[in-house]
C-alpha positions in Angstrom: 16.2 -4.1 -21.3 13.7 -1.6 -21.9 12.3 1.2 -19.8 8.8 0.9 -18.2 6.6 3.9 -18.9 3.5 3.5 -16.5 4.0 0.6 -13.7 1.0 -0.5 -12.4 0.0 0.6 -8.9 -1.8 -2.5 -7.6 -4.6 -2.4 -4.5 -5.0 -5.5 -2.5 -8.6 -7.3 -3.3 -9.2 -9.2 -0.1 -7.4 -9.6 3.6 -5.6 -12.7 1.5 -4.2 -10.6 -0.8 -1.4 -8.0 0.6 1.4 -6.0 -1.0 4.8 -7.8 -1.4 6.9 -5.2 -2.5 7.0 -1.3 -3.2 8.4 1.1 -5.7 11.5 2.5 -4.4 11.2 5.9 -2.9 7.1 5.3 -2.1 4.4 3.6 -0.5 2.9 2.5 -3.2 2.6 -1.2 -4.1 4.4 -2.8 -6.8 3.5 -6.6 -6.0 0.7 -8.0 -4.2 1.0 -11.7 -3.2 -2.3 -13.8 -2.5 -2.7 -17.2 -0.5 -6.0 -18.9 -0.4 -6.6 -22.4 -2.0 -3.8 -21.3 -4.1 -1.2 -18.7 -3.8 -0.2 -16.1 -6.6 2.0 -13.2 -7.3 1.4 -10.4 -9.7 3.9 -7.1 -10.4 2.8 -4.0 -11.8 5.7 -4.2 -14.2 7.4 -6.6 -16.4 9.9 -8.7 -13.7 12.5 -8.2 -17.0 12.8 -4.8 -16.1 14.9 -5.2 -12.9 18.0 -4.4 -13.8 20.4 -5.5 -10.8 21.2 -9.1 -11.4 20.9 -9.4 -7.5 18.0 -8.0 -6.9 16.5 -10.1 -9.7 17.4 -13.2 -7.8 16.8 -12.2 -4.5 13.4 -10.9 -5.5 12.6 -14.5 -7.2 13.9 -16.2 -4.7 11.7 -14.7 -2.4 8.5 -15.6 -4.4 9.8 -19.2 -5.0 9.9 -19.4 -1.1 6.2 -18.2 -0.6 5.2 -20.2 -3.5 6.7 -23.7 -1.4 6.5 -22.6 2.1 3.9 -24.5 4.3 
């Protein structure tokens, strides 16, 4: 584990691109999801860094589910 100086703050590109999650305690994004022809998801930190076991989970749980939803 290892602590992450300077997150990324990540702006949405397109109306197919929107933020998926936040930093705790502000409005700024910390994930943006895309879906298109494809779909992606990008974090403005290493996914590593989350130290809760749960929220870990839940959070990748939660991409896997957009990534295979219809």
């Amino acid at each position: 584990m290892y602590f992450v100086e300077k997150p990324g703050i990540l702006i949405p590109a397109d109306e197919k691109a929107l933020p998926y999650c936040y930093y705790e305690g502000s409005d700024l994004p910390a994930g943006i999801v895309y879906k298109g022809k494809f779909r992606t998801c990008t974090f403005g930190f290493p996914f590593e860094t989350i130290k809760e076991e749960d929220s870990r989970n839940k959070l990748m749980r939660n991409v896997l589910k957009f990534f295979f939803s219809k």
